[in-house]
Backbone bond lengths (Angstrom), bond angles and torsions (degrees), N, CA, C in turn:
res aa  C-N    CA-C-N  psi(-1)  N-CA   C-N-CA  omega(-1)  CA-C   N-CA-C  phi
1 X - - - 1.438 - - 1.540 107.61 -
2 X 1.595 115.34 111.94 1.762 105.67 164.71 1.455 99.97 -123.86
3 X 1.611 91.70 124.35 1.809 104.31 179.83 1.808 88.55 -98.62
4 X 1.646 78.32 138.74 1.469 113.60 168.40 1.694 86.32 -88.87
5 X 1.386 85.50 149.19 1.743 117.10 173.77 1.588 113.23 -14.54
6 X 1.572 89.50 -88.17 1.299 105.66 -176.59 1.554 113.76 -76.37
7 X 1.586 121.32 36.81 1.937 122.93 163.89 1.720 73.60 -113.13
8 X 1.392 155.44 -26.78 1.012 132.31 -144.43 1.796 107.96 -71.98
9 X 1.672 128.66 146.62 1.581 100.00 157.43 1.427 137.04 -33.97
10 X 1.063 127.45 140.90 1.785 134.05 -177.41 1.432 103.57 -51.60
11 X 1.496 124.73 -57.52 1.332 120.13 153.53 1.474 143.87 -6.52
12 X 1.575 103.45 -73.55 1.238 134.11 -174.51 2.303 93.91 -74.45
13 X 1.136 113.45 -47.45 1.613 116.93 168.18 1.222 104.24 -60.78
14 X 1.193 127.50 -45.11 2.014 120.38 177.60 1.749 87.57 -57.95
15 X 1.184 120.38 -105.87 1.246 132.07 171.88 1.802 97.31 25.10
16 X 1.326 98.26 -97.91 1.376 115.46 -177.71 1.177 117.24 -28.97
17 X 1.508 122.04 -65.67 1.532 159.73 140.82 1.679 87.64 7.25
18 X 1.013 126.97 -72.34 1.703 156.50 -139.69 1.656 102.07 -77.56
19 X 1.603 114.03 -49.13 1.389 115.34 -168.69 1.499 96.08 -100.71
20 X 1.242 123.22 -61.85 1.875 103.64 172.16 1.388 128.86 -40.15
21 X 1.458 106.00 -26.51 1.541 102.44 -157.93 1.664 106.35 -86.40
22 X 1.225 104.70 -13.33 1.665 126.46 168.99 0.897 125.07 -69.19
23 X 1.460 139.21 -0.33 1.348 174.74 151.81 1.648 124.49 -100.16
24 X 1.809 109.39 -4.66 1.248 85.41 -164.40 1.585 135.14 105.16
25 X 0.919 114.44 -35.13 1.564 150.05 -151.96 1.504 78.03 -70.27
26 X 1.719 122.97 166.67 1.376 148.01 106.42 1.209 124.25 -82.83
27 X 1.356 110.76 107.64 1.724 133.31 -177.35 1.757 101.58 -17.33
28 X 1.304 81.93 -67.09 1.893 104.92 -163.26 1.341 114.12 -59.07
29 X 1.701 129.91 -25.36 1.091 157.13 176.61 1.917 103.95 -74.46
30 X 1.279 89.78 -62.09 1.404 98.56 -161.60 1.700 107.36 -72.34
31 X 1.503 114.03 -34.32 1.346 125.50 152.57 1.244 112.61 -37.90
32 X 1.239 126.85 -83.51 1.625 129.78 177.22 1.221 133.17 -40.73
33 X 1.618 92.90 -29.88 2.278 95.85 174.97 1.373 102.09 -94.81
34 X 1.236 150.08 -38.33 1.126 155.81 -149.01 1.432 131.83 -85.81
35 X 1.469 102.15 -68.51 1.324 124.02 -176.00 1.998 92.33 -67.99
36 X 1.703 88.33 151.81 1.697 85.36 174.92 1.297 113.11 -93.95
37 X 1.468 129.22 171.56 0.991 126.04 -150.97 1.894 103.01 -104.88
38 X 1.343 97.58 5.50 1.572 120.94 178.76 1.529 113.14 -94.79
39 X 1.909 110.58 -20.82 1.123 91.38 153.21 1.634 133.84 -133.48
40 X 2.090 103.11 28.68 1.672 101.83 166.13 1.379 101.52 -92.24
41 X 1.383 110.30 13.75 1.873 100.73 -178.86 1.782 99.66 -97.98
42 X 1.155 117.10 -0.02 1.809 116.02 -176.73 1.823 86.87 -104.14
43 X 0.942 144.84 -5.66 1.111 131.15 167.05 2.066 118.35 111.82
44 X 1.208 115.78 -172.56 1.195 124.43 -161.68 1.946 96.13 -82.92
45 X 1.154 125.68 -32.11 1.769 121.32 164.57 1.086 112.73 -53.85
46 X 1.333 113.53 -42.00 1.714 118.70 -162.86 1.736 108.35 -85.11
47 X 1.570 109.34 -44.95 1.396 87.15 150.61 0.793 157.79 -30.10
48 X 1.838 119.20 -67.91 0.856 160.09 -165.92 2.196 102.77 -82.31
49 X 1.494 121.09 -10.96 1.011 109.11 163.52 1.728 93.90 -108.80
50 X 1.219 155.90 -58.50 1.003 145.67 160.67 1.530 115.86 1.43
51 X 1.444 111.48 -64.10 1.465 102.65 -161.96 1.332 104.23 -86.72
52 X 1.421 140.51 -11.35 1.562 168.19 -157.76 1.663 75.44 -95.91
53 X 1.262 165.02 -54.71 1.510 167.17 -152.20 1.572 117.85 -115.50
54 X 1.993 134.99 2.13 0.753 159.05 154.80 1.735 126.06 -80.29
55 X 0.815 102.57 137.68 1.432 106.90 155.11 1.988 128.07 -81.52
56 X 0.979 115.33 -174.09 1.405 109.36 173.39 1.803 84.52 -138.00
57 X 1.382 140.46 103.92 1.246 172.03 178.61 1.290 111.43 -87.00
58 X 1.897 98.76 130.01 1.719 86.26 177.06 1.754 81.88 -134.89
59 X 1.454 104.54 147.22 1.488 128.55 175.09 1.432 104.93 -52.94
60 X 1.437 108.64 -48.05 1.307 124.56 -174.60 1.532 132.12 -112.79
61 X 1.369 112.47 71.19 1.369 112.60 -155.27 1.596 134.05 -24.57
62 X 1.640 121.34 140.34 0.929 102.21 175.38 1.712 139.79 -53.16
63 X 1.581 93.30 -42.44 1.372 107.38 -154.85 1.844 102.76 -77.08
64 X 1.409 105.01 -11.02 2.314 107.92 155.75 1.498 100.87 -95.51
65 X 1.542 137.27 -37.21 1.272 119.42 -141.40 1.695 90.83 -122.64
66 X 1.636 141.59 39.86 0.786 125.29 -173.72 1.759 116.51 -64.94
67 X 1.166 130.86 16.02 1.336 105.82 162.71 2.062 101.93 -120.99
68 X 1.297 103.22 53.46 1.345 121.34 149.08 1.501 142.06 -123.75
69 X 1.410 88.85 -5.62 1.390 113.90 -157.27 1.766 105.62 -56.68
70 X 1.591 113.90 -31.56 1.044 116.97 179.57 1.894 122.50 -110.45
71 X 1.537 78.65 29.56 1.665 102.60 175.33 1.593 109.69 -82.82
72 X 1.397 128.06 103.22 1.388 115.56 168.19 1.015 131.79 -55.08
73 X 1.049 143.38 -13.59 1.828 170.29 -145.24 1.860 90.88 -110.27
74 X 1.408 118.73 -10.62 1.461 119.08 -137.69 1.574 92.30 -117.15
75 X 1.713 107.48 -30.81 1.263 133.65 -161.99 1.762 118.71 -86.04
76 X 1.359 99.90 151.11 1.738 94.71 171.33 1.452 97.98 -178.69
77 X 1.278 122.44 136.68 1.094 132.95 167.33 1.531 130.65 -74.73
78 X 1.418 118.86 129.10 1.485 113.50 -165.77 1.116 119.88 -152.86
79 X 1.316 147.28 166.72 1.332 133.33 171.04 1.353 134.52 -62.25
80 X 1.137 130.79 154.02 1.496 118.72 -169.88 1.817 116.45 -67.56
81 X 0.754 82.54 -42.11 2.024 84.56 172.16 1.374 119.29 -64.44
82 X 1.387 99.84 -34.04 1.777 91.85 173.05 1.368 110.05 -82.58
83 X 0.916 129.57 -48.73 1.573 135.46 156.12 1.794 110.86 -9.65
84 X 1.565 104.46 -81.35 1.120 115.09 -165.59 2.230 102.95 -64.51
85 X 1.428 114.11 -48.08 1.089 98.28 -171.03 1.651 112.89 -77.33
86 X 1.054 121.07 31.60 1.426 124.62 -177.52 1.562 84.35 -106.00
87 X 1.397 134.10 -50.14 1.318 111.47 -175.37 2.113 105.93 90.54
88 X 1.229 99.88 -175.32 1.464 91.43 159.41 1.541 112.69 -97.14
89 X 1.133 125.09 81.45 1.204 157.20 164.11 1.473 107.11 -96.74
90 X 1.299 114.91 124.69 1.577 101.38 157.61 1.197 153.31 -88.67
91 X 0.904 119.64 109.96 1.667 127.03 -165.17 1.551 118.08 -39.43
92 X 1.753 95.93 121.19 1.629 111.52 -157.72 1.870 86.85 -83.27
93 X 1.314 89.42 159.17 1.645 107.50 164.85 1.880 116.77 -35.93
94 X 1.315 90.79 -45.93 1.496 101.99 -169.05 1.564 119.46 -86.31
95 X 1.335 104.62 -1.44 1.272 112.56 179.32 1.309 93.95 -109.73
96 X 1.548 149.47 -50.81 1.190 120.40 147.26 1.759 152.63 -33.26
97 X 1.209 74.30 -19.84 2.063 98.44 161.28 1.035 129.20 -66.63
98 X 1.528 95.22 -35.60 1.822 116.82 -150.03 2.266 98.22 -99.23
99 X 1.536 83.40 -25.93 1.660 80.46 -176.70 1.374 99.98 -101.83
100 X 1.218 114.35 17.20 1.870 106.35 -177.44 1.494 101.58 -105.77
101 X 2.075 116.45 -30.60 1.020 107.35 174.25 1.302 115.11 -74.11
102 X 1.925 113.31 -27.88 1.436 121.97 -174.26 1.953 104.30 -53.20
103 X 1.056 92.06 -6.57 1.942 80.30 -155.91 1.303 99.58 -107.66
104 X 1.238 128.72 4.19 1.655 157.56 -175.24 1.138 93.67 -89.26
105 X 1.676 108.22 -74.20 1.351 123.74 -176.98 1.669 112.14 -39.71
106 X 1.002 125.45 -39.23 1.190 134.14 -138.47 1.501 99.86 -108.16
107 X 1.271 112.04 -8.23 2.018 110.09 -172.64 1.584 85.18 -99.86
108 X 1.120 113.21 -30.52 2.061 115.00 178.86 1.660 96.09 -73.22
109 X 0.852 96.25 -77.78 1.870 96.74 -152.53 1.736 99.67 -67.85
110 X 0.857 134.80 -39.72 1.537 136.62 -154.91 1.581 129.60 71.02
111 X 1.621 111.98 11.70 1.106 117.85 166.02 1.011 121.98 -86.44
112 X 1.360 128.22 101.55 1.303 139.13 -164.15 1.856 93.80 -82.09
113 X 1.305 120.20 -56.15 1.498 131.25 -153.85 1.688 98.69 -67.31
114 X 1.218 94.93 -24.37 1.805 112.63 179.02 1.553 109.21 57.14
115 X 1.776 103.36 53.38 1.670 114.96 175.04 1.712 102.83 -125.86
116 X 1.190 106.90 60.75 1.720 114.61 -163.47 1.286 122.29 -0.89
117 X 1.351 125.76 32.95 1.485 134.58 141.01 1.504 111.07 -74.41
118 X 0.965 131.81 123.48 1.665 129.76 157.08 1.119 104.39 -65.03
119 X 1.317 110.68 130.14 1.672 142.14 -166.30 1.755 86.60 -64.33
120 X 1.204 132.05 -62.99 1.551 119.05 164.33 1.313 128.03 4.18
121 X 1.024 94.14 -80.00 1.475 126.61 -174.13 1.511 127.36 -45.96
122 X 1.422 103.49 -63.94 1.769 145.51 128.07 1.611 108.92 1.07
123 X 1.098 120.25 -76.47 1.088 138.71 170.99 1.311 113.32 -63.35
124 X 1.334 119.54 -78.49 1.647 125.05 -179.53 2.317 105.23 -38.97
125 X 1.122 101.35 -58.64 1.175 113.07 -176.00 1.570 138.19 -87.65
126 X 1.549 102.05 -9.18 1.557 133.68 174.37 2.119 94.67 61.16
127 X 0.849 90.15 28.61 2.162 95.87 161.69 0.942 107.98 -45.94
């Protein structure tokens, strides 16, 4: 199953709606380049915990490059720790590599925190 944007719940589109549009973004746009295609085919949960465990990432930081900020070309999804300890640093090739396979990784296994507990589990069981 891969839902296009607008098959997604109204919910799950607010949601979405909410973190692109804070950037600038078009939901439906930013949906389609971004998210992998490994995880709008598991459905509207898996989205919706995926991007709930992402960052919204810019190659080119906002706080030097503010008139990119709403550049998609600019964008990449990643984990929150790499995000934050990059700083405004700009994001090398290989660290865009590394969170594109991470986010691959991450529609299979469900370890978002990437401490081989499934974040599931984690939660349900406080692991």
């Amino acid at each position: 199953m891969n839902f296009n944007y607008y098959d997604l719940p109204s919910d799950l589109q607010s949601y979405l709606a909410s973190r692109f549009e804070s950037y600038g973004l078009d939901p439906a746009l930013a949906y389609d380049s971004l998210l992998p295609l490994e995880v709008k085919s598991q459905g509207a949960e898996a989205i919706e915990e995926f991007m709930r465990n992402k960052h919204i990432s810019h190659i080119y930081p906002q706080s030097i490059y503010p008139e990119m900020t709403d550049n998609l070309n600019n964008i990449f999804l990643e984990d929150p720790l790499a995000n934050l300890s990059r700083g405004s640093q700009i994001a090398t090739h290989d660290e865009i590599q590394a969170a594109r396979i991470d986010n691959i990784s991450d529609s299979f296994d469900g370890d978002f925190n990437d401490n081989s507990i499934l974040d599931g589990f984690e939660y349900l069981f406080g692991a």
